[in-house]
C-alpha positions, 0 to 999 in steps of 0.5 A, a space after each residue: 770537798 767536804 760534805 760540811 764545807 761552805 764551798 759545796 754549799 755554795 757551789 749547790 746554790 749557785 748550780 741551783 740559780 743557774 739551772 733556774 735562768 737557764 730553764 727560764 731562757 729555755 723555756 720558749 724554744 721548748 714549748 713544741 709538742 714533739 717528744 724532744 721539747 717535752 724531753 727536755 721540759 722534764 729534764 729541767 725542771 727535774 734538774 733545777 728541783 734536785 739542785 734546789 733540794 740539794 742546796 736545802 739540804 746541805 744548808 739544814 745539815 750544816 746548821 743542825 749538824 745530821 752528818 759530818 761527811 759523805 761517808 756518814 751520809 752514805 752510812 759508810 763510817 763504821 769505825 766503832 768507838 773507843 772508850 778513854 779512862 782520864 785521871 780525875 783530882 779535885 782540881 779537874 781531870 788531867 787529859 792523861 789516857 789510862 786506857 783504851 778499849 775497842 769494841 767491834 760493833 756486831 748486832 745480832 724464841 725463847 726468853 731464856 735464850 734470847 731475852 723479853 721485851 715488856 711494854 708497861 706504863 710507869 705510873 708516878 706517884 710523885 710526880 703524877 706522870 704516866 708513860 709508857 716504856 719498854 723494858 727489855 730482861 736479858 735471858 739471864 733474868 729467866 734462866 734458874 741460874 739467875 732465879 735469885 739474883 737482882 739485876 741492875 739497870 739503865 734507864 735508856 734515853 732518845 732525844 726529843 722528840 723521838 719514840 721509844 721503839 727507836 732504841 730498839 728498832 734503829 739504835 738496836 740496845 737490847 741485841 746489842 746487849 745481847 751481843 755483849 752477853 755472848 762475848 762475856 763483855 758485860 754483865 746481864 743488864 735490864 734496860 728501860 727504854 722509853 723517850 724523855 717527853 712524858 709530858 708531850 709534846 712539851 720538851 721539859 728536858 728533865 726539869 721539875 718546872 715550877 707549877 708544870 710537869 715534874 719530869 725529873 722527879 718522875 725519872 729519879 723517883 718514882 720510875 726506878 721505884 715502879 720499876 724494882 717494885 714489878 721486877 728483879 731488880 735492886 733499889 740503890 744508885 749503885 745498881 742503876 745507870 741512865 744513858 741517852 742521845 741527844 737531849 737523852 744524854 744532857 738529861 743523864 749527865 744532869 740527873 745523876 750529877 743532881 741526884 747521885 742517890 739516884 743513878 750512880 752512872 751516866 752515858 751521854 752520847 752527843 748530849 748538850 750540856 745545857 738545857 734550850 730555851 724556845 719554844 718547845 721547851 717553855 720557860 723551863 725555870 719559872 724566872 728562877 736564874 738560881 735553878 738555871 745555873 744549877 741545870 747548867 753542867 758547866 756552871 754546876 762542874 766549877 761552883 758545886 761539890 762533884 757527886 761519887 759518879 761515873 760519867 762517860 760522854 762523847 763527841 766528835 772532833 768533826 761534825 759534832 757542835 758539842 766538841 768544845 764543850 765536851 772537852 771542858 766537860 771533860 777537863 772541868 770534872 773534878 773528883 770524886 768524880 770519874 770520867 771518861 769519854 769517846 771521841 770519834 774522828 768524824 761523825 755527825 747527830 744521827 743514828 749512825 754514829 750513835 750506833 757506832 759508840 752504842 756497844 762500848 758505852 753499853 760495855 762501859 756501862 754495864 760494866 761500871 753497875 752493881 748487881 
């Protein structure tokens, strides 16, 4: 039985109810203060609180989706993912594959050899928004060879609430470039990574809310100003990409489909495709339904001109809730949009399987960027 399957959830409660009677109906014959009762005590109690953590737990990953099987909870799902070009025409994408690329996942002192990572606070001058980043220059950014040249860029994206150090401690970006460098896979690429709440702990996913934070502006505007403006790097849409996990990745596909004169390619690694309303988050749109529906990629693919960009999102066919929409996403994107996507066979919403699309979405990006 599957790790998702209703079955093993409840097959957990009622072990759960059992051992709690059976612990009841035990209690008074192991109420004797020799070694044995005190034993058996221990060993109850012990038993009916892992049974009650486990049905909790299988309960939680099934509602939030964390793990789509035993062996990704374990960590033993490795099979790296595979990027898949589609034919985009002005009426949609054909789900015709024109092309496949397996990237084998491998991770991996002196800057020129291996690289810096800079922590700076991007200072917004529309927006009026500070926060903190961490900018990673590939070696090449300090080898002579390279000492004229502008580099591209992607903007690297966690989920909400996340931390900024995750992309590189956990997700591993900067060795996975430098992996990619090796292997002459991509081309050089400055990454700046940082967590999409500049304005915490509110979750704006990336809207400019009326009469509150300006978050997209800040991403759009003035981060990749700031940016270009302390290093080597170049100024146009075509030079930048943004990618992200989670609400990382609903922000990427929505400001590069809002703001093609900003970033010209987007990676959305198990992104949503609409932005939630709770309680983190806050009336996001003023009352505005006009400002809603244009947040809404899917409304937004059937009633607004697609923008010259290059999308690739991803999904899994087993524990992933985005799977449905993903294909429609896919499937509703009209040119001169491109798309592309990768499709696991099983994965859940977690580090792990984010690792496992990491180095052919970081190919695909750096790849699809102009220096």
């Amino acid at each position: 039985m599957g790790l998702t399957s209703k079955k093993v959830l409840l097959l957990a409660v009622l072990v759960a109810v059992a051992l709690f009677i059976l612990t009841i109906w035990l209690w008074p014959r192991l109420s004797k203060g020799n070694w044995r009762t005190v034993l058996g005590r221990v060993g109850l109690l012990l038993a009916t609180q892992l049974t009650v953590f486990a049905a909790v737990g299988l309960s939680a990953n099934n509602s939030f989706g964390f793990y789509a099987s035993w062996a990704d909870l374990f960590g033993q799902e490795q099979e790296p993912g595979v990027v898949t070009n589609y034919q985009t025409g002005p009426n949609g994408t054909k789900l015709r594959m024109l092309g496949t690329e397996r990237i084998s996942v491998q991770n991996g002192s002196r800057p020129a050899a291996a690289g810096r990572i800079d922590k700076v606070l991007i200072q917004g001058e529309h927006s009026r928004i500070a926060s903190p980043a961490f900018v990673y220059l590939p070696p090449q950014y300090f080898q002579k060879k390279y000492a004229n040249k502008k580099f591209p860029a992607a903007l690297v994206l966690t989920g909400y609430p996340g931390t900024a150090e995750a992309l590189y401690k956990k997700l591993h970006f900067p060795q996975t470039q430098h992996e990619l460098l090796k292997q002459r896979k991509m081309q050089p690429t400055v990454l700046v990574m940082m967590r999409p709440t500049v304005a915490p702990p509110r979750d704006t996913e990336c809207v400019d809310i009326p009469n509150g934070p300006q978050t997209e502006t800040f991403f759009t505007k003035d981060l990749r100003a700031d940016i270009a403006e302390h290093y080597r790097i170049g100024r146009e849409a075509r030079n930048w990409g943004v990618m992200g996990d989670s609400t990382g990745g609903y922000c990427a596909l929505k400001m590069t489909m809002r703001h093609p004169e900003a970033y010209s390619s987007a990676v959305s690694l198990s992104g949503s495709y609409k932005a939630p309303l709770d309680a983190t988050t806050g009336p996001l749109f003023g009352g505005s339904k006009r400002l809603e529906l244009e947040n809404d990629l899917l409304w937004r693919q059937r009633n607004m001109p697609a923008p010259p960009v290059n999308l690739l999102v991803t999904s899994s066919k087993q524990g992933e809730s985005n799977y449905r929409h993903t294909l429609r996403f896919i499937e509703q994107t009209k040119s001169p949009s491109r798309v592309s996507s990768i499709i696991l066979d099983s994965g859940g919403h977690n580090f792990n399987t984010w690792r496992r699309e990491i180095p052919a979405a970081l190919q695909w990006m750096g790849n699809h960027l102009k220096a």
